[in-house]
N, C-alpha and C positions, 0 to 999 in steps of 0.2 A: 873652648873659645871659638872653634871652626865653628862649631855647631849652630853659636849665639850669631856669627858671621849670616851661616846660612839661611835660618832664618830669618833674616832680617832682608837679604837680597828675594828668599823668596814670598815675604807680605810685599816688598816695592815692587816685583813683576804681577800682582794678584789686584794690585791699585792702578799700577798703569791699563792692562788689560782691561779693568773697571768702567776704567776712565774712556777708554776707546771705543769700547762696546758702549758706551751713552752718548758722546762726541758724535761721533760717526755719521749714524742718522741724520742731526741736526746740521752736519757742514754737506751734505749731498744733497737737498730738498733744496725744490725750484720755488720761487715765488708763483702765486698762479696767475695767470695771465687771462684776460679778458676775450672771451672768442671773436674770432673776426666776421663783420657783416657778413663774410661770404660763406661761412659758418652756420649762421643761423637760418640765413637767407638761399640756399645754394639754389633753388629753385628761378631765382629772380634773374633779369637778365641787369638790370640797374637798380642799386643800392644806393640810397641818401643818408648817411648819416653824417654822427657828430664828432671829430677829434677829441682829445685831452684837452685843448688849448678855445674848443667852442667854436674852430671853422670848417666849414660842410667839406667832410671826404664822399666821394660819389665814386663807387664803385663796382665797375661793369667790365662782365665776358666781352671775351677777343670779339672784335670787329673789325672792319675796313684795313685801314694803316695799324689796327690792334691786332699781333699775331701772336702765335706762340713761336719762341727763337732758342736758339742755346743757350743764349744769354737771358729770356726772360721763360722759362720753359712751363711757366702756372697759364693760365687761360683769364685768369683775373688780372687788369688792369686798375689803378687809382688816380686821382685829380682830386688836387684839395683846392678849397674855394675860401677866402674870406667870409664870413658870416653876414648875412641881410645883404648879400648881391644877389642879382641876376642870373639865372643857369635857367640855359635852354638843354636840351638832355641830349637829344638825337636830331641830325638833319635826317627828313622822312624819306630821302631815298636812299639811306643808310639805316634804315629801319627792318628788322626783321618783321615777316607775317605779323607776328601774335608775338610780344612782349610781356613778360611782367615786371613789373617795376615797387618797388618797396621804397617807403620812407618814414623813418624811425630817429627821430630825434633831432636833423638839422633841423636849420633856421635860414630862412633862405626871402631874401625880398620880393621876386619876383620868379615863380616856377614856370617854365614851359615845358610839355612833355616834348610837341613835334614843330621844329620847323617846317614849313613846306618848300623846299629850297629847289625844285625843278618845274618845268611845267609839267611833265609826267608824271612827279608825285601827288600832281590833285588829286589824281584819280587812284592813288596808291590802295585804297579799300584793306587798313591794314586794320587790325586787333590790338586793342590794348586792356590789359588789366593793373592801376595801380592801388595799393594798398598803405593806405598811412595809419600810421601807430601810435604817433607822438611827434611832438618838435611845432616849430611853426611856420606858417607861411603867409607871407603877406598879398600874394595874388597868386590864384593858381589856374594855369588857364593848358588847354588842351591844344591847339593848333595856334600856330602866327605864320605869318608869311613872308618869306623874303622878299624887299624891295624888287628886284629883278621878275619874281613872279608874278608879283601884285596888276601886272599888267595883263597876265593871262586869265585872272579870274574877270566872269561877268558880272553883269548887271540883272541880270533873271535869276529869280527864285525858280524856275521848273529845270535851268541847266546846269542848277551848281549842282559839282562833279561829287562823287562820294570820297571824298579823301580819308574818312577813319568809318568802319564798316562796326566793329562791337567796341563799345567802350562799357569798361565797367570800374567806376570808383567806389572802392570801401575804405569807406571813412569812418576807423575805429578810435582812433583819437587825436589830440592837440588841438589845435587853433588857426583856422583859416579865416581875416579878414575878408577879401573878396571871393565867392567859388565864380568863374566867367570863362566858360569854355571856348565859348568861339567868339572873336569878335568880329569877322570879317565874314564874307561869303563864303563859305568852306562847307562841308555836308557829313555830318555822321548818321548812319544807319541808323544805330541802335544805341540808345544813352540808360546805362542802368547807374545811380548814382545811391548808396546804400548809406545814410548818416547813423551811425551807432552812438550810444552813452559814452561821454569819456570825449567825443569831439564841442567844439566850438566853432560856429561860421558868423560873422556880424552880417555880410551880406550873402546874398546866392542868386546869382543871376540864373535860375531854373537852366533855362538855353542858350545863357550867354547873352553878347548884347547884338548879334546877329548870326544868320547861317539857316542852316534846314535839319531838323532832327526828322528822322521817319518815325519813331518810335521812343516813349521816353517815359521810365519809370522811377519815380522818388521813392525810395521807403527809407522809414526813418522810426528809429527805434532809442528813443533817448535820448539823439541829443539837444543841442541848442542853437535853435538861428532865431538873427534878427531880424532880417528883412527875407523874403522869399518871394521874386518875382519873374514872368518873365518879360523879354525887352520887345527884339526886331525880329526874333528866327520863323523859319514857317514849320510847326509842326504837324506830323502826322496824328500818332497815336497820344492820348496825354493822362498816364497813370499815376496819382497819387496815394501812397499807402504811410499815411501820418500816424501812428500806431502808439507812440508814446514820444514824449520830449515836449519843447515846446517852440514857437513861432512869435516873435513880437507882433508883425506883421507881415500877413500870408496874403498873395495875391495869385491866385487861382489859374487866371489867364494873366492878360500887359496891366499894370499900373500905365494907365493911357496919363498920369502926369508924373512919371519917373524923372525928366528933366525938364525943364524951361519952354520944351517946345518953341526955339526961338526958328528953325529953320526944318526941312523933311529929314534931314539928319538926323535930329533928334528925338522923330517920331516915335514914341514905345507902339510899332504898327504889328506886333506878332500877333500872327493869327491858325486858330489848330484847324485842319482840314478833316482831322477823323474825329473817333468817338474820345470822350473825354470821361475819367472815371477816378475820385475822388472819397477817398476811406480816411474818415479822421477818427479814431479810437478814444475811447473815454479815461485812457491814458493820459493824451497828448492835452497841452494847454496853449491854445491860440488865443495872442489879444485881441485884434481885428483883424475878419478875413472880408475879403470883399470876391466876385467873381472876376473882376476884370475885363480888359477887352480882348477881342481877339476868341471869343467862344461862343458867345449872343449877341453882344454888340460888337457889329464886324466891320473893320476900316474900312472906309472907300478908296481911300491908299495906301499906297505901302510906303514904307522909307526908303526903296529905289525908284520913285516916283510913278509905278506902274497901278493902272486901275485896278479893284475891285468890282467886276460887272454880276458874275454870278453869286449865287447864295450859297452858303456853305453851311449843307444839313449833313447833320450827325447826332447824337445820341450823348445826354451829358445824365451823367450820374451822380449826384451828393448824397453821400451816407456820413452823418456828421451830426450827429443828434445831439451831441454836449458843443454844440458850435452855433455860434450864431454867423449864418453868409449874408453878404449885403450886395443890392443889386449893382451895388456902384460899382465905377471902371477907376476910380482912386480913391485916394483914401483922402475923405474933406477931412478938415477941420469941424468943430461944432457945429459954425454958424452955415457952414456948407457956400462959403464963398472964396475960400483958400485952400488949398492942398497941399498935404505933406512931402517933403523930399527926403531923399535916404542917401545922397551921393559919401556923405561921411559916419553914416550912423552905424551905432555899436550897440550889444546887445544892452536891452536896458535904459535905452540913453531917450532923448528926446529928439525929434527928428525937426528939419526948422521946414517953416512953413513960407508961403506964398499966394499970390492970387492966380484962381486958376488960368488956366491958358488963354489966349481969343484969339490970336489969327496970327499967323504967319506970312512971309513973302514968299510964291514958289512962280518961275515965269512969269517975272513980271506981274506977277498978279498976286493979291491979297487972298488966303484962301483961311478960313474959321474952323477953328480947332473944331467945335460942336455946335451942330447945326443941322440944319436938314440938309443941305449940300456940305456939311464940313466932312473933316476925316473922318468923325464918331458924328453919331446924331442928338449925341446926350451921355455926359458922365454920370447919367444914373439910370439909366434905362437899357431893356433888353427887350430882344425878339427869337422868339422860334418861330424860326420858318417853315414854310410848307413841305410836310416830311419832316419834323423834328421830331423827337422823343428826347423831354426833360423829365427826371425821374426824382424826389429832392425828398430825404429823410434830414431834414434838418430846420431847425430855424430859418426860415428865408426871410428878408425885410427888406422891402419895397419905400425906398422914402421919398417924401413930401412934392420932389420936384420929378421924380423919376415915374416911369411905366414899368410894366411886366406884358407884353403882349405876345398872346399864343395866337399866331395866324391860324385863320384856316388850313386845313390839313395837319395841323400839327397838335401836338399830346405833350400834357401836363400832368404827371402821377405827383401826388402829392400826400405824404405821411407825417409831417409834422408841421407845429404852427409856422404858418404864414402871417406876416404883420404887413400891410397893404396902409401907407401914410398918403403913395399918389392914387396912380391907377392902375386896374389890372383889366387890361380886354381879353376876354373869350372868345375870340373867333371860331378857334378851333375845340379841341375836347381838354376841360379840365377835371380829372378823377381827383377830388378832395376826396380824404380820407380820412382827415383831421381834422383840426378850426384853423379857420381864415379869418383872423383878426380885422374888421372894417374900422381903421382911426377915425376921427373927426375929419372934415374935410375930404377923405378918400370917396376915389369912386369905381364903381365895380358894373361894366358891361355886360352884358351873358349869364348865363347860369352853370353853375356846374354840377358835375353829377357827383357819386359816390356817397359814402356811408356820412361824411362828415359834416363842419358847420361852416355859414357864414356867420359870422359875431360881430354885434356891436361890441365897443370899447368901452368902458367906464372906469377913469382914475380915481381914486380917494387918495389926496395929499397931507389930507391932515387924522390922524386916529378918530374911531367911531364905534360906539360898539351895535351899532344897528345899520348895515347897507343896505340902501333900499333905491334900487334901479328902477330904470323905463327904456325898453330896443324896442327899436321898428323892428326888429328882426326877429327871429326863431330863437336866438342863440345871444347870451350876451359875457362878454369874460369881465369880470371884476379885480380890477388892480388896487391893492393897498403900497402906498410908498413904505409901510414896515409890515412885520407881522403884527399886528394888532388883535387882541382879543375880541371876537365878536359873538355877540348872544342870538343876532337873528341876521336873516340876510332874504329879502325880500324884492321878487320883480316881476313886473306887468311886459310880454315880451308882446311881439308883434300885434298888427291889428286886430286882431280877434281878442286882444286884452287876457293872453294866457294868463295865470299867475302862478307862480311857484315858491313856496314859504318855508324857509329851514329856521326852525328854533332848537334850543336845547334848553334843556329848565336845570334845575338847581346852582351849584357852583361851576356845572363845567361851561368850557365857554370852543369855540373854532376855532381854529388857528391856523395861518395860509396868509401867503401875501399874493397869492392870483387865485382865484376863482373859475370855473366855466359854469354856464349852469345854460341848457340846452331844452326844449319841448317843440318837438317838431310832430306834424302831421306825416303819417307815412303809408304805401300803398296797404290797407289790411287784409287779413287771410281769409281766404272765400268762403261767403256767407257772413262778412261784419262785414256793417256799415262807414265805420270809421277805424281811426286806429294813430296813436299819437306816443311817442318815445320821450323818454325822461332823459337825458344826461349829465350827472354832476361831475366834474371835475374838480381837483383841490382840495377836497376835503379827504383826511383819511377814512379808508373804509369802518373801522371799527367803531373811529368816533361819528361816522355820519349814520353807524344802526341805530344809536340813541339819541339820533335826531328826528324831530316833528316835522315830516314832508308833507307838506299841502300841496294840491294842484288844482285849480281850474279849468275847465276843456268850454269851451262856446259847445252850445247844442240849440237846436232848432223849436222856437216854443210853439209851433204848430204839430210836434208830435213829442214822445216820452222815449227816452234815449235813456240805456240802462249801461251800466261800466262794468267791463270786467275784466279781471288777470288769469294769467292761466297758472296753476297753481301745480308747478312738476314735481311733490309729491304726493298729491294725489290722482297727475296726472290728468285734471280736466280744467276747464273756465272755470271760474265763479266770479260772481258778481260782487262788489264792492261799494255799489254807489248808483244813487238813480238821479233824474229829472223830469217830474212830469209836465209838462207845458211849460216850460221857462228855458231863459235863454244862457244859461252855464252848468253845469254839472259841480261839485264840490265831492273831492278824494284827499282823502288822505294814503297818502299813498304804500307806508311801510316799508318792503325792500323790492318792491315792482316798480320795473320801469315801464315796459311795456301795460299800453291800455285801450284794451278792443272795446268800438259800439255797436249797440246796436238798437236800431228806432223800432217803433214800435207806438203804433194806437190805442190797442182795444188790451189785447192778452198781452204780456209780456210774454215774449219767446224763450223757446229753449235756446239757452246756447247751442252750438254746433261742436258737435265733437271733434278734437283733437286727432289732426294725420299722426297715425303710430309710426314712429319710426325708434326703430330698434339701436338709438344712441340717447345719452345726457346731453348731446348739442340740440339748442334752440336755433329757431330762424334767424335770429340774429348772429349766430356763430356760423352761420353760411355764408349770411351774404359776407359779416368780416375777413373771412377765411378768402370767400372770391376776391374780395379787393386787397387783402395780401397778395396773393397768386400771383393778381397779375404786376402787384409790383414787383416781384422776386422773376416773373417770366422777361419783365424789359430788364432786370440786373444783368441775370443769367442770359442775357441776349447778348448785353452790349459786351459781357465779358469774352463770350463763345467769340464776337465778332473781331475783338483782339487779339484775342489768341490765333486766331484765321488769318487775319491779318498781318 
């Protein structure tokens, strides 16, 4: 009976112990706890985030009246905030050198990095780097000024003081309604502003809506703005690197009709003193960019009512080949008698319109938004002045009411279509290297030089399977409003009644909704008499070998002019096509573009032998090659001169 006793007491110690050794564990385990900003962030001198309860804790190292004590002996300090208010971060003579600042998840109405709260701290030249992650912010603006100092800042752009020396925003995500860094006369050095995927901006005031930036780089990699311009500031340097993302509306230099223009207040008068340089990637999707003012078309005033006497030459660079730029200083509406405005627009949305500006009251006096004495000379017109260098791989479009003038002394490179609807004067040097689209009604002063074209315009609005043109010119582009099938495409160019004939036979047919088709005279190589270049455009290569190219060349019917190509696999001329005493030649041309003459009375001449030169490049991939160069030697110029600068 002990026995049955004892075992019995010892299975109940063998279940307790059981039971203890599985309990145990489960009653000692912590719940696990959420790391603190200062945890993630230890680097940062100021932490924005977000409570349990959704109101902004802001959490920053010891400063001023923040010390480490017995009683508080961490070096971390917090301040929690209501959510969608106002937070100003740091008064700037309580600001360290160089800060970094994080923000991760609030929500905050209105952000200020720095107060400027002494007169000594204008000139503070401090450093700032902030980094947002997430959360949102309803304005985020980089300096204000306190009432009390407001009285120490000037009225001159050449004396505002340097109050922030590096600023640099990375903007990795969330949503920022306005970016508007300075609104006042305030001066940062150097503005690097970095937009990633993953963020939102409805508006971006480039430089704010006044101040002086020396220096200022956009790149932007993903994400999404809706408006992008700049206002009042005076900038030095002006780098654009658009690489991916997208821009509802992109304005290069000022939207000259941002507001109302009711007084000099609200002048959009910014204007860049240095080189300006402009990368938009075949990533990025812009819906309308225009250039602006304040780059070629340059205020006569400012909005602290001081003149513009000098000229302001520097060096502008657009690389932005999947963009179409417009010469205008805002962005019309259709009929080009109203202007849009962006004071509440959001990504996506529709912006509301107005008529444009006409004239203000400043002194007593009535003074005209645009004019030849107004602030601008013209909301669609530009000028390079004497000493310019415009370098432009992009669609450019010059419209109806507007110019493009390159003064004398000053240079035009030009790599992609240009569309000319007003005018374009030549004073100075235009290197076409492309086609220059001439609309209807345009007009073109000068000549220019380079490999490229002047072109007439020609629309088809309604399908056709046969285009059949007439240019006064060398050069003529053909527009179909769809892709339409076409069998033949047929045109008589310039006075000499070129002609130039593409057919295809059977079932297959062309397809393209622009065209170029080009026959130009050009200098020929020593020992021919003549020499004329073919250029097609538009058409794929493949399907345009099984097409039927005809050309016509004028020739002289006082003597016999014989046609030839030069054929680089066998390495010599041969001839192609004759005319004896009559006034055109008739070629079919094959896959030659190039077509050397040569006249001739009695014997038909030898051709002239071919300069050996120990490459597969032709003369025509010389001279291409030069007129590349030199665009790449102004890129590489104005870049070196940035970076120098």
């Amino acid at each position: 009976m002990s026995s049955k006793w004892g075992l019995l007491a010892l299975f109940t110690l063998v279940l307790v112990s059981a039971s203890a050794i599985v309990i145990d564990p489960i009653d000692a385990a912590d719940p696990p706890k959420d790391p603190l900003p200062q945890d993630l962030y230890p680097y940062a001198d100021i932490i924005l985030t977000a409570d349990a309860k959704g109101n902004t804790l802001m959490t920053f190292k010891a400063y001023g009246d923040y010390v480490v004590t017995k009683d508080h002996p961490s070096e971390w300090f917090t301040h929690t905030y209501s959510q969608n208010t106002d937070i100003i971060l740091r008064n700037l003579s309580q600001a360290g050198d160089y800060m970094e600042i994080v923000y991760d998840g609030a929500n905050v109405r209105k952000l200020t990095i720095f107060s400027v709260d002494t007169k000594e701290s204008l000139n503070s030249a401090n450093s700032v780097h902030f980094t947002m992650y997430s959360g949102s912010i309803q304005t985020l603006a980089m300096l204000t000024a306190s009432n009390q100092v407001k009285q120490y800042i000037g009225n001159s752009y050449d004396s505002i003081p340097t109050t922030l020396r590096n600023v640099t925003l990375d903007m990795k995500g969330g949503s920022v309604n306005l970016l508007n860094p300075t609104t006042e006369m305030l001066g940062i050095t150097n503005y690097t502003v970095h937009l990633d995927y993953g963020l939102s901006v409805n508006r971006m005031y480039t430089t704010g809506e006044n101040g002086k930036y020396s220096s200022v780089h956009i790149d932007m990699n993903g994400a999404a703005v809706g408006y992008m311009s700049n206002i009042a500031s005076r900038i030095g340097h002006l780098i654009y690197d658009i690489n991916s993302g997208s821009i509802d509306y992109f304005c290069i230099g000022a939207n000259t009709e941002h507001s109302y223009n009711r007084n000099i207040g609200d002048l959009a008068t910014s204007c860049v003193t240095g080189d300006v340089k402009v990368h938009i990637g075949s990533s990025a999707t812009i819906g309308k960019c225009i250039m602006g003012g304040g780059i070629l078309n340059m205020p006569r005033i400012l909005r602290n009512g001081a003149l513009v006497s000098e000229e302001i030459v520097h060096m502008v660079v657009i690389d932005a080949q999947n963009t179409t730029v417009s010469n205008d200083s805002a962005f019309l509406a259709e009929r080009r008698t109203s202007a849009y405005h962006f004071g509440n627009y959001k990504i996506g949305g529709n912006p509301s319109a107005s008529s444009i500006s006409d004239s203000f009251s400043y002194l007593k006096t009535t003074m005209k938004i645009y004019a030849e004495d107004g602030v601008w000379t013209s909301f669609s017109s530009c000028t390079i002045p004497v000493g310019g260098i415009v370098s432009l791989n992009t669609e450019y479009i010059v419209q109806t009411d507007g110019y493009l003038n390159i003064s004398k002394g000053a240079t035009l490179y030009n790599s992609d279509n240009m569309v000319i609807s007003g005018s374009l004067y030549i004073g100075g040097t235009l290197i076409n290297n492309s086609v220059i689209q001439c609309r209807s009604g345009s007009e073109i002063e000068g000549t220019p030089e380079g490999i490229g074209y002047l072109a007439d315009y020609v629309h088809y609005s309604s399908p056709t399977s046969s285009l059949n043109v007439m240019s006064q010119r060398n050069a003529v582009v053909i527009d179909q409003e769809t892709q339409y099938p076409v069998e033949s495409i047929s045109t008589i160019l310039a006075e000499d009644n070129l002609t130039v004939t593409i057919t295809i036979e059977g079932s297959q047919r062309i397809y393209g909704d622009e065209f170029m088709i080009a026959l130009n005279p050009v200098d020929p190589p020593e020992n021919f008499d003549g020499m004329y270049r073919l250029d097609i455009k538009g058409i794929d290569r493949d399907l345009l070998a099984i097409c039927t190219v005809e050309v016509t060349l004028p020739t002289d019917h006082n003597q016999c002019t014989a046609v030839y190509v030069f054929d680089e696999a066998e390495g010599q001329y041969k001839m192609i096509s004759a005319a004896e005493y009559e006034s055109q030649v008739f070629i079919t041309a094959g896959t030659y573009n190039d077509f050397y003459l040569l006249n001739y009375t009695s014997e038909r001449p030898i051709p002239p032998q071919p300069i050996v030169i120990n490459t597969d490049m032709t003369w025509f991939d010389y001279v291409l090659i030069a007129a590349i160069i030199g665009v790449l030697a102004v890129t590489v110029y104005s870049l070196v001169t940035m970076k120098r600068d």
